[in-house]
C-alpha positions in Angstrom: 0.0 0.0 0.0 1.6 3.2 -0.9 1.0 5.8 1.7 -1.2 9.3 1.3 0.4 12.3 1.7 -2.3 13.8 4.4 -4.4 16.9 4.0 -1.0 19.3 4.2 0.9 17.0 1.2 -2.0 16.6 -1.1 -1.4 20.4 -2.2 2.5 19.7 -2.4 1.9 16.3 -4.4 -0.3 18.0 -6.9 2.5 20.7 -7.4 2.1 23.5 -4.9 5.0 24.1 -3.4 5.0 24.1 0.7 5.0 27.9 2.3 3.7 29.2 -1.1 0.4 31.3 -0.8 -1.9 28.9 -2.6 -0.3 25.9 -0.2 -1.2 27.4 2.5 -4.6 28.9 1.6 -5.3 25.1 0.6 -4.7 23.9 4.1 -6.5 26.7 5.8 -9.3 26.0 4.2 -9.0 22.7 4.7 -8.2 22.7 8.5 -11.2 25.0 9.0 -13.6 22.5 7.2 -12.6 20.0 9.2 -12.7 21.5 12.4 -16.4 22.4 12.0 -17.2 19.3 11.2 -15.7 18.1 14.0 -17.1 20.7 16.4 -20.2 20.9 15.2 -21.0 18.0 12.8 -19.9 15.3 14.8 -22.7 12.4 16.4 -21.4 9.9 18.8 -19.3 6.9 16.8 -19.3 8.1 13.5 -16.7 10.0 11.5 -16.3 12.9 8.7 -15.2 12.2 5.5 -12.4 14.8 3.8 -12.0 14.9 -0.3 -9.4 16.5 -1.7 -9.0 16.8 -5.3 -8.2 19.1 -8.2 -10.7 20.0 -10.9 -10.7 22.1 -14.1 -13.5 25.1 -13.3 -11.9 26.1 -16.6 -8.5 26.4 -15.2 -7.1 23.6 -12.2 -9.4 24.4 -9.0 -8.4 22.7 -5.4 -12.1 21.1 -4.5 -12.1 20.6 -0.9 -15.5 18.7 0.7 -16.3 17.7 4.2 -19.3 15.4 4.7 -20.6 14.8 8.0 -23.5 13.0 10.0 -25.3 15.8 11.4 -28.0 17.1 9.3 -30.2 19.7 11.7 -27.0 21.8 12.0 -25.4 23.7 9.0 -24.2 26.6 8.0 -25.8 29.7 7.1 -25.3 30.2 3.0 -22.5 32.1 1.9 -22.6 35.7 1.8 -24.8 35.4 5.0 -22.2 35.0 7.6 -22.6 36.4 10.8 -19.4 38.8 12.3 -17.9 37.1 14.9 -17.4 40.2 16.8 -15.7 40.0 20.1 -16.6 35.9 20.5 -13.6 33.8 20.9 -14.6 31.6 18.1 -17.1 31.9 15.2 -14.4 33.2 12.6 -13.8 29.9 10.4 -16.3 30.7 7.8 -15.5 33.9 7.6 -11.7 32.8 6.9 -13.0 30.1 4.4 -15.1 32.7 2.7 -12.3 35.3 2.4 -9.7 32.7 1.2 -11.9 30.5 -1.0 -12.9 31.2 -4.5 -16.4 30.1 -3.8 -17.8 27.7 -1.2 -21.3 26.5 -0.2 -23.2 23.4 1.1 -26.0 20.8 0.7 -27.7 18.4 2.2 -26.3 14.4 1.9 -29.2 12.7 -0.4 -28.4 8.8 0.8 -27.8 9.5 4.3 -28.7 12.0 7.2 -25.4 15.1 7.2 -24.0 17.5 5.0 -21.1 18.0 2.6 -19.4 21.6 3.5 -17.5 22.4 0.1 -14.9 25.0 -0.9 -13.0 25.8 -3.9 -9.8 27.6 -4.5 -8.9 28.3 -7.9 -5.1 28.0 -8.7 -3.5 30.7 -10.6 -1.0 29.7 -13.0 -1.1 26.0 -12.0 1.2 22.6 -13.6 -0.6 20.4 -11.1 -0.1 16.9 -11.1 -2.7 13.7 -11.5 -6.1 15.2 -10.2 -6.7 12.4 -7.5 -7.7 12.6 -3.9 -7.9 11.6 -0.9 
């Protein structure tokens, strides 16, 4: 079995080189995807699933998607995020929505949950095979 690179390789494997902008946007957005889901789409014994994958959206787009279990609990739709104001959390949207090139959400169709979604798009990309994790 060969082994995964892990969300902060995936970028680096499909050609982004670590400590460049783009990298790191990639794994912000990804770390505060699945830290929502996390804190507030997890139910007792079952997990999140991450996706990572490039797509062409014309140009090569880092897809990000976060699925989770908990279905009465989601987001409010982009462009319709609260300001966090003086809590001490509440501001990982509001990163994802600054960083991202778009991002949204919908309900799973098969199974009670969501899928939280982001794109990047990635300016002046060579990336690699378009797989994921």
């Amino acid at each position: 079995m060969v082994p995964r690179p892990g969300a902060r390789g995936w970028p680096a494997a499909w050609g982004l080189p670590y400590g460049t902008e783009t990298h790191e946007a990639v794994v912000l957005i990804t770390a505060e995807l699945t830290a929502n889901a996390v804190r507030h789409g997890h139910v007792q014994g079952r997990d999140f699933r991450l996706l990572l994958r490039v797509v062409e959206r014309p140009g090569p787009t880092a897809r990000i998607e976060v699925t989770d279990t908990r279905g009465e609990r989601v987001p409010p739709r982009p462009g319709n995020l609260p300001a966090a104001g003086l809590a001490d959390d509440g501001r990982g949207l509001l990163l994802v929505e600054g960083m991202a090139t778009r991002w949204g959400w919908y309900p799973r169709t098969r199974a009670p949950g969501k899928t939280v979604w982001a794109e990047y798009e990635i300016p002046g990309a060579r990336t690699g095979p378009a797989n994921g994790v």
